[in-house]
PyMOL commands that place a pseudoatom at each C-alpha (Angstrom):
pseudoatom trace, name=CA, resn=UNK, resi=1, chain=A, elem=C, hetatm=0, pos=[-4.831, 67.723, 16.944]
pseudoatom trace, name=CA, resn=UNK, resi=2, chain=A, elem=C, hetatm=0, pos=[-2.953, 65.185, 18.650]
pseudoatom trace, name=CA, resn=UNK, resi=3, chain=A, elem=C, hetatm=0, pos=[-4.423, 64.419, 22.848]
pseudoatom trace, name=CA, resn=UNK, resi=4, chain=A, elem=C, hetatm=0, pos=[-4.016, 61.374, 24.817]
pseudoatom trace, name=CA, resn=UNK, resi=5, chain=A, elem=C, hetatm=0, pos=[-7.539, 60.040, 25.853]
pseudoatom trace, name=CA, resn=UNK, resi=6, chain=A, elem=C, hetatm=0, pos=[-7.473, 58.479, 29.222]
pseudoatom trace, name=CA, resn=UNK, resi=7, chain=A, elem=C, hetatm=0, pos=[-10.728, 56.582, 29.883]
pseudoatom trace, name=CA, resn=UNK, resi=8, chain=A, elem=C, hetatm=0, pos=[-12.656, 53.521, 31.608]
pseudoatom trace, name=CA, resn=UNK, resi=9, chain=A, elem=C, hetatm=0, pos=[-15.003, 51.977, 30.420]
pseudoatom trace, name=CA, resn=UNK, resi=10, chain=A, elem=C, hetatm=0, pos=[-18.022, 49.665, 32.017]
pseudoatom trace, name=CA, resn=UNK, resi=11, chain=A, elem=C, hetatm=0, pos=[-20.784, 47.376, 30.694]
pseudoatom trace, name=CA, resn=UNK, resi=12, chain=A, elem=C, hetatm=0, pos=[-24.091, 48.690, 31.426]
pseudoatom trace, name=CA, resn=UNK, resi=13, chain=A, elem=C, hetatm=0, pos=[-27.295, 46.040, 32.311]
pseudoatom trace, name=CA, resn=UNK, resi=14, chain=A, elem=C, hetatm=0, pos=[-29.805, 48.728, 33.399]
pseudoatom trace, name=CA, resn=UNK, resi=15, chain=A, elem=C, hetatm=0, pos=[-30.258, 52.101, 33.395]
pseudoatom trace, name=CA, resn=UNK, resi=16, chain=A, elem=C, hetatm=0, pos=[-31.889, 53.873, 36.723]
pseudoatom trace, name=CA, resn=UNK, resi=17, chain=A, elem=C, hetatm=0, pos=[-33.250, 56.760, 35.510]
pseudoatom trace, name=CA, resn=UNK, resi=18, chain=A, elem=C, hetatm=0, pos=[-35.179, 57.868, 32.368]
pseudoatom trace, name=CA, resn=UNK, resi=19, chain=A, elem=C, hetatm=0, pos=[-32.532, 59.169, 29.503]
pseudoatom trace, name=CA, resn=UNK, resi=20, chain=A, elem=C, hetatm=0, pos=[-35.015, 61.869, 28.036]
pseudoatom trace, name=CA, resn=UNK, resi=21, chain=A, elem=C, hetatm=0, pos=[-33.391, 64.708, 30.174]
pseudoatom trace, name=CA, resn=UNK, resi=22, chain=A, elem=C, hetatm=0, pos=[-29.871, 64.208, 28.826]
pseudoatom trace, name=CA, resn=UNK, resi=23, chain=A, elem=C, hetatm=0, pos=[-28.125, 65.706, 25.616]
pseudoatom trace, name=CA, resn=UNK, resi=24, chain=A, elem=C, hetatm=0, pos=[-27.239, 62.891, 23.547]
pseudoatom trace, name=CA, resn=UNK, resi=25, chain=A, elem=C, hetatm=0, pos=[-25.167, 62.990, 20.517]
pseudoatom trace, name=CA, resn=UNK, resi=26, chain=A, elem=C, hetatm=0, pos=[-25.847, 60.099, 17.062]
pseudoatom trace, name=CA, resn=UNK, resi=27, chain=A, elem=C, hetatm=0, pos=[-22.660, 58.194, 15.891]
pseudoatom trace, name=CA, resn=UNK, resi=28, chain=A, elem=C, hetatm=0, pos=[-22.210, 56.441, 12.974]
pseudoatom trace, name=CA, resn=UNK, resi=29, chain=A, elem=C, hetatm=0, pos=[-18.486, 55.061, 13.048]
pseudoatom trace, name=CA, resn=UNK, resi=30, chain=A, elem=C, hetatm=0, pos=[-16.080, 52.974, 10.550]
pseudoatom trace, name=CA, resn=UNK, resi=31, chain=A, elem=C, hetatm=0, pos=[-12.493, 51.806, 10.704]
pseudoatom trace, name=CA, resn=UNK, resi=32, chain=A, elem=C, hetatm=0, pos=[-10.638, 51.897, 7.649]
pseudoatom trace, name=CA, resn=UNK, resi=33, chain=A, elem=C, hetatm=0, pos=[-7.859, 49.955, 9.457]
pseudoatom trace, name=CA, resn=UNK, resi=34, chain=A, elem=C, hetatm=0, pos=[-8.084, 47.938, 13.480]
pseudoatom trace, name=CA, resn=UNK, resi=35, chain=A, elem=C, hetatm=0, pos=[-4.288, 47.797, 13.796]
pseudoatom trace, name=CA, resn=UNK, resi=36, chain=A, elem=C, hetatm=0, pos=[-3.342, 50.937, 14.394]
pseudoatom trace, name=CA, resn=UNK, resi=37, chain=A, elem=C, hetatm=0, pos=[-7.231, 51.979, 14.677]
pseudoatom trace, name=CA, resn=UNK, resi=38, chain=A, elem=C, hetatm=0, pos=[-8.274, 54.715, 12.134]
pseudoatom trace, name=CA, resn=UNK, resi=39, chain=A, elem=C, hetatm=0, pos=[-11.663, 55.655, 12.197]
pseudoatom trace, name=CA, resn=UNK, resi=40, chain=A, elem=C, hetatm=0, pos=[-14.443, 58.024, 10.543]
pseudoatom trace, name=CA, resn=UNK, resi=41, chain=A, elem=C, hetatm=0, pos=[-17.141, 58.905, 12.571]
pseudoatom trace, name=CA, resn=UNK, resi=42, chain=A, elem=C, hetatm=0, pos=[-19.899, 61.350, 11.723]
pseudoatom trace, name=CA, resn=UNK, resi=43, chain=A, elem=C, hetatm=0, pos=[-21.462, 62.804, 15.094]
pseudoatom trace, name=CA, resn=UNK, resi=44, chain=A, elem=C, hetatm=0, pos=[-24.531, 64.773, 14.331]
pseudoatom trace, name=CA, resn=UNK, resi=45, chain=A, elem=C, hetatm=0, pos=[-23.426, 66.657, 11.680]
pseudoatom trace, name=CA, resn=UNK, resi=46, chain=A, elem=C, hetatm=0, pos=[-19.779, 66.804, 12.100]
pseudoatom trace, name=CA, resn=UNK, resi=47, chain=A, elem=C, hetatm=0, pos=[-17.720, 64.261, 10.564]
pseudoatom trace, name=CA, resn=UNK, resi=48, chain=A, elem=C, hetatm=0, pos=[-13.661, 63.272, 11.723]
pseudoatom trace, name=CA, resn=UNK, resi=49, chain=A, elem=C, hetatm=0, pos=[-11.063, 61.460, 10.551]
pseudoatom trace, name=CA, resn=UNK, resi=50, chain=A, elem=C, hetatm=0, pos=[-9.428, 59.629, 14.346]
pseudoatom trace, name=CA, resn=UNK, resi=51, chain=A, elem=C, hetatm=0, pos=[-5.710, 57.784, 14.701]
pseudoatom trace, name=CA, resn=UNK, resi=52, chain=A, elem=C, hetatm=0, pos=[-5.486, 55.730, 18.101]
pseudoatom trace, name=CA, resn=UNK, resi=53, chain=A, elem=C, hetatm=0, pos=[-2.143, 54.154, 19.556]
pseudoatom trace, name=CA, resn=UNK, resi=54, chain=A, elem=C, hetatm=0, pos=[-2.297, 50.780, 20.833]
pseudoatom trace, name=CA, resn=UNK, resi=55, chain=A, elem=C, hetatm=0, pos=[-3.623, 50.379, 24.376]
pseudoatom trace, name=CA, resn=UNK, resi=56, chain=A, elem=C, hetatm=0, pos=[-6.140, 49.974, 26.830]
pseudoatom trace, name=CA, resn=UNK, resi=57, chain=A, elem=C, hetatm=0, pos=[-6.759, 53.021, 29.085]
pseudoatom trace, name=CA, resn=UNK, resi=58, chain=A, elem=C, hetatm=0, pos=[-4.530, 55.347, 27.662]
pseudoatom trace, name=CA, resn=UNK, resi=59, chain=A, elem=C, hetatm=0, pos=[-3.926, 56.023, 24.367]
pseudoatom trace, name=CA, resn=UNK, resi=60, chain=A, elem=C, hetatm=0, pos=[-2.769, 58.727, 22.169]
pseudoatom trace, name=CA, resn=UNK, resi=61, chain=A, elem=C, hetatm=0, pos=[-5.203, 60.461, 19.931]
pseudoatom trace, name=CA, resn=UNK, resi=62, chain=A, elem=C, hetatm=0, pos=[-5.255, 62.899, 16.922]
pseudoatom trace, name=CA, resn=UNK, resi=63, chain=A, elem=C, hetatm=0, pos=[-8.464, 63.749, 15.384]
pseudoatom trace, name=CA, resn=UNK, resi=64, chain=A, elem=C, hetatm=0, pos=[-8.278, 65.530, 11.962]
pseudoatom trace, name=CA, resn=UNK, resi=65, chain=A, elem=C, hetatm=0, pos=[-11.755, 67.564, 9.858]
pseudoatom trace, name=CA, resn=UNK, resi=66, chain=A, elem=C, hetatm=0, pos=[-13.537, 65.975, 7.425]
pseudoatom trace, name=CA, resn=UNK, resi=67, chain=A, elem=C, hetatm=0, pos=[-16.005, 67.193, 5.044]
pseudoatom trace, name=CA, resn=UNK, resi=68, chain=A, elem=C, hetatm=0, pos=[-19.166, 65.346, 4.333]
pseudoatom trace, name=CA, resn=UNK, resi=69, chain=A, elem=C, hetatm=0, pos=[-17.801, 64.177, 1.150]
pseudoatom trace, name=CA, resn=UNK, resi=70, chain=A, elem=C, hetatm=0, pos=[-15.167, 62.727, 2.394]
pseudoatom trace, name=CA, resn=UNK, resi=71, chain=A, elem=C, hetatm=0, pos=[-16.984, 60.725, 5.095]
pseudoatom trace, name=CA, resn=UNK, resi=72, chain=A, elem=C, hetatm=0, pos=[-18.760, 59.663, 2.172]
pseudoatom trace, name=CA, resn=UNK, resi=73, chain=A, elem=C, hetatm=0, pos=[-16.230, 58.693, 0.038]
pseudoatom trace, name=CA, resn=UNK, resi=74, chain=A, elem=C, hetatm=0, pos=[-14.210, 56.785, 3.039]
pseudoatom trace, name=CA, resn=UNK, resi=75, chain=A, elem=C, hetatm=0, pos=[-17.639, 55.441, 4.496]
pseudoatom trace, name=CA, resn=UNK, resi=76, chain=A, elem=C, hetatm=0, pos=[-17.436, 53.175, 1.347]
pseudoatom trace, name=CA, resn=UNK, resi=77, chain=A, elem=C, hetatm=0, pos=[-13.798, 52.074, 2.377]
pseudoatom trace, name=CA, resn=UNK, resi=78, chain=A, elem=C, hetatm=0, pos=[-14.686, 50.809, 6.007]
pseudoatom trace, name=CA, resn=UNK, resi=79, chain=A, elem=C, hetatm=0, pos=[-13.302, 47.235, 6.823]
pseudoatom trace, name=CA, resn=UNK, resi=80, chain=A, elem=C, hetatm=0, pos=[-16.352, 45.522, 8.553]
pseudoatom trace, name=CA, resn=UNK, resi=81, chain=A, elem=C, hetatm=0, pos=[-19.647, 46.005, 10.161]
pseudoatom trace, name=CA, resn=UNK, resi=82, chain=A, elem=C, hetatm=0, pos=[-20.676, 50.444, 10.489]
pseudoatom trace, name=CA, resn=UNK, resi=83, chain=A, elem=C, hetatm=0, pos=[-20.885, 51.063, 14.219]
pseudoatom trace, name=CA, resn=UNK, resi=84, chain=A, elem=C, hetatm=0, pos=[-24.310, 52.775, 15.262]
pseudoatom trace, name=CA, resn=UNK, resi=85, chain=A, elem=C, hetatm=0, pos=[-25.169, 54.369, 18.300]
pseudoatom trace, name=CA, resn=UNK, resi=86, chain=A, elem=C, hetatm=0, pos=[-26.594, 57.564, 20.173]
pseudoatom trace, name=CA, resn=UNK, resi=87, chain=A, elem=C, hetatm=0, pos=[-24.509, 58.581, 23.141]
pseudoatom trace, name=CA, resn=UNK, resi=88, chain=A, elem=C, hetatm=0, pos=[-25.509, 59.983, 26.097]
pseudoatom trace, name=CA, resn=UNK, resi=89, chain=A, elem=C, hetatm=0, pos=[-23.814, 62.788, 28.228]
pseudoatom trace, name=CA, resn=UNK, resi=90, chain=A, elem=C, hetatm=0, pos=[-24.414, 62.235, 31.346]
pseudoatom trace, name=CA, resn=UNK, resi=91, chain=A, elem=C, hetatm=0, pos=[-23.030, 64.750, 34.583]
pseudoatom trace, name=CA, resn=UNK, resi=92, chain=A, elem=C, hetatm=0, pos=[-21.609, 63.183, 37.607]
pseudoatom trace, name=CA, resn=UNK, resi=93, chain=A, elem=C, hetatm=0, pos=[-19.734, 65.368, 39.765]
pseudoatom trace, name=CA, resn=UNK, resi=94, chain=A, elem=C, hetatm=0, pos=[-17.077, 66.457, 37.436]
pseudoatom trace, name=CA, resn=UNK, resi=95, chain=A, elem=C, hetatm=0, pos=[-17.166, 64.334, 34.803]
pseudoatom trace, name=CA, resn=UNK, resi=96, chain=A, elem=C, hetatm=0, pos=[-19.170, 63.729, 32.051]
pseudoatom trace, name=CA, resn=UNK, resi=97, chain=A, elem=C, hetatm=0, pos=[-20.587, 59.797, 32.006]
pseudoatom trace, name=CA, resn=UNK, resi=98, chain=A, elem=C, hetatm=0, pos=[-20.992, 59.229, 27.670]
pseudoatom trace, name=CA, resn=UNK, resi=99, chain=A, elem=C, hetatm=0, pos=[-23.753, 56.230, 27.838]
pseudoatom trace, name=CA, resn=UNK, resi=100, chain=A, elem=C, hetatm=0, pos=[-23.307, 54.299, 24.722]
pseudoatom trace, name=CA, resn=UNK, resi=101, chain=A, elem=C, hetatm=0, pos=[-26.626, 52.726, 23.259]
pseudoatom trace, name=CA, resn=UNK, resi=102, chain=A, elem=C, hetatm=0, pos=[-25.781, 50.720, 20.378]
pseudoatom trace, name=CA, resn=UNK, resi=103, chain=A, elem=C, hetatm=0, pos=[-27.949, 50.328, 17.482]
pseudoatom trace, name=CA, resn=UNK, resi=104, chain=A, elem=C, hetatm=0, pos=[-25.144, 48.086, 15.489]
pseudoatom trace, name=CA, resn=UNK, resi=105, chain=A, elem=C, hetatm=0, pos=[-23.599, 45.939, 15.445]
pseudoatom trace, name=CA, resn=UNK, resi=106, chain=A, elem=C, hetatm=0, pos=[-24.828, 44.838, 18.584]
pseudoatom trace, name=CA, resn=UNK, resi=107, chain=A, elem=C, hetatm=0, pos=[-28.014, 46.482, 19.727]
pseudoatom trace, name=CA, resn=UNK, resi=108, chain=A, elem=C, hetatm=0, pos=[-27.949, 44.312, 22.828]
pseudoatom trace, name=CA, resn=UNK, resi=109, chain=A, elem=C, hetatm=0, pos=[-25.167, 46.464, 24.074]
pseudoatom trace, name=CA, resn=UNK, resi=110, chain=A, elem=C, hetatm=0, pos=[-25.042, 49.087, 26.389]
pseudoatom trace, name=CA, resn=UNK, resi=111, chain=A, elem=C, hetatm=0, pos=[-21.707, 50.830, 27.479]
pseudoatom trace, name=CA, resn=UNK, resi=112, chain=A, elem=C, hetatm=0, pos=[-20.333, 53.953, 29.757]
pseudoatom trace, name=CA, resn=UNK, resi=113, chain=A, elem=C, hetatm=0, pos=[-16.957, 55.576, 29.288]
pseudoatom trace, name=CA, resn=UNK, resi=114, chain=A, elem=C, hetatm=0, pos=[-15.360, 58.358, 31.508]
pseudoatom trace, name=CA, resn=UNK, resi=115, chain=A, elem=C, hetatm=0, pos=[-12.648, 60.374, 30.787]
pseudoatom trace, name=CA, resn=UNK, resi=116, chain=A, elem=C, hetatm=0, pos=[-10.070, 61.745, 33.164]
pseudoatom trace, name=CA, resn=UNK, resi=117, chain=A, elem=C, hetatm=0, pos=[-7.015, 64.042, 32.944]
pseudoatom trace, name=CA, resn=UNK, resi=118, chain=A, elem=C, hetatm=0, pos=[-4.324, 61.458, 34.346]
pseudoatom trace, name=CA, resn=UNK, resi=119, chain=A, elem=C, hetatm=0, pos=[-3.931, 57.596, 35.167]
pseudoatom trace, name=CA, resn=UNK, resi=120, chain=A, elem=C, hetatm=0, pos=[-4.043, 58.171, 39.313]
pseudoatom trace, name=CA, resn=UNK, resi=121, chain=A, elem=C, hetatm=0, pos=[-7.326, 60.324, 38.723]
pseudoatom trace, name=CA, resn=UNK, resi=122, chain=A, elem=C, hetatm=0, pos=[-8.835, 56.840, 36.272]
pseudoatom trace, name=CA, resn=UNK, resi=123, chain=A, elem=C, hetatm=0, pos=[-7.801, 54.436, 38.491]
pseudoatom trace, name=CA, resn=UNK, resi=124, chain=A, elem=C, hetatm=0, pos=[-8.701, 56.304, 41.649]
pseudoatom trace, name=CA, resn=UNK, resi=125, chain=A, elem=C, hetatm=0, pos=[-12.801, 56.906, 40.031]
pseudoatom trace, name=CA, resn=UNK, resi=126, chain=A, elem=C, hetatm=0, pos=[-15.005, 55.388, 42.302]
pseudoatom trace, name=CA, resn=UNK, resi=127, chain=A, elem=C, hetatm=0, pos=[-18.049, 54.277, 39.638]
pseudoatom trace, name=CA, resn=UNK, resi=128, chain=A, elem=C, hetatm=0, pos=[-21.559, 54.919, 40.265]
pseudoatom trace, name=CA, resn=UNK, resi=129, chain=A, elem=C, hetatm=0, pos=[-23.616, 51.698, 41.247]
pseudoatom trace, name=CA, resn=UNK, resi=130, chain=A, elem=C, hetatm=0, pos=[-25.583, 51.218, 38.233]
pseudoatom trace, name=CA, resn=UNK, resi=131, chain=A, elem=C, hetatm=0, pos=[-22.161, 50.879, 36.166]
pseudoatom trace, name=CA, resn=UNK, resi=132, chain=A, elem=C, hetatm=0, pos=[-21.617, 46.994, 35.651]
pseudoatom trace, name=CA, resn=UNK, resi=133, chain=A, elem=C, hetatm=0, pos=[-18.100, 45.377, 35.206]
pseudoatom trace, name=CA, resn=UNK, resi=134, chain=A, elem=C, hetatm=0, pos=[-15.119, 47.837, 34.401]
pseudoatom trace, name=CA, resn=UNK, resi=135, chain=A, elem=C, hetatm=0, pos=[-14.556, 46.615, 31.031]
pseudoatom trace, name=CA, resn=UNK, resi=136, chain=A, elem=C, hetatm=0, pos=[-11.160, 48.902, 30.702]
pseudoatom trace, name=CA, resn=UNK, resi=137, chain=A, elem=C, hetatm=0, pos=[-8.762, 46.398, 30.168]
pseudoatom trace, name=CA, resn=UNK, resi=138, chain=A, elem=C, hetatm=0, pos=[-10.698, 44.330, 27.949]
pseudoatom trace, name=CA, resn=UNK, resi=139, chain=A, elem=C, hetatm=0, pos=[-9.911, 44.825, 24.475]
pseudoatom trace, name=CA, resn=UNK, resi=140, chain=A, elem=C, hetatm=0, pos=[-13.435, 42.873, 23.620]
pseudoatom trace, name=CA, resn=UNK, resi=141, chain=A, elem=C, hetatm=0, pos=[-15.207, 46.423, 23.820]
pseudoatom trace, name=CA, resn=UNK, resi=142, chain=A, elem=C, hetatm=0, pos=[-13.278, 48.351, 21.734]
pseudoatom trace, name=CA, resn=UNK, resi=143, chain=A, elem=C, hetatm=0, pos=[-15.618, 49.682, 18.985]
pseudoatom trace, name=CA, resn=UNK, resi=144, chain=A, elem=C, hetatm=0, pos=[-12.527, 48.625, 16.571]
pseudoatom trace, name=CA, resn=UNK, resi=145, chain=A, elem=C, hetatm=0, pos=[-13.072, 45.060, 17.763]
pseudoatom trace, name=CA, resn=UNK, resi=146, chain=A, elem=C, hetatm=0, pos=[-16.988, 45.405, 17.782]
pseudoatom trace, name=CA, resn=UNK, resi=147, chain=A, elem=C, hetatm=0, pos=[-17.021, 46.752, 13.961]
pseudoatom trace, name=CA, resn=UNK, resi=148, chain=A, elem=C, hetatm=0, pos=[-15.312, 43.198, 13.572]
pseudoatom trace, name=CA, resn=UNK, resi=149, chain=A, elem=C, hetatm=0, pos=[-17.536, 40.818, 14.998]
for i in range(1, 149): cmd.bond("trace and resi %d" % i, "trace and resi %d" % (i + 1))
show_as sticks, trace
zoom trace
């Protein structure tokens, strides 16, 4: 199903509140190719096959089924490091904050993304004050980049 996914996303250094009370969903991620960036990702147990345009904050998006023996077979295909991490959902007035805590490739890393219906609603988000540095136009965060490093 093809979307566009217009996000930000910030660096997180500390965390406010204790994470126990929030849904969280575990991600295991691979790219089979950075350039254009096609990923599998198994999210609990559901597993996806994802195509992203270029860009920064707004990209197109189709996500596509997979079985688990698919992800399987295509796991074993991945160009570089398996991204690991358990995401956090996270309500803030009407969106949903998804808190990143990575496990791998860099389990030093902590980041938030919001999603928004339209470019004026993303650039006019006001973050909360425990979000760090609005990492949106960095390509450096990209989990396509961090499966790289």
């Amino acid at each position: 199903m093809k979307s566009y996914e217009i996000e930000r996303k910030y660096l997180i250094h500390t965390i406010p509140f204790d994470l126990k009370e929030y849904a969280f969903h575990d991600i295991e991620q691979g790219y089979l190719c950075t350039e254009p960036v096609v990923r599998i990702r198994k999210q609990d147990d559901t597993y996806y096959l994802t195509y992203k345009s270029k860009g920064l904050m707004v990209r197109e998006e189709y996500n596509l089924p997979l079985t688990a023996e698919a992800y399987a077979h295509l796991r074993e295909k991945a160009d570089g490091k398996l991204i690991t991490k358990r995401r956090y959902l996270i309500p803030f007035g009407k969106y949903t904050i998804e808190l990143d805590l990575f496990s791998s490739p860099r389990p030093d890393l902590m980041l938030a993304e919001v999603e928004f219906s339209s470019e004026e609603e993303a650039l006019a988000f006001k973050a909360p004050d425990w979000f760090g540095e609005d990492v949106t136009s960095s390509s450096e965060y990209h989990n396509s980049t961090l499966s790289q490093s």
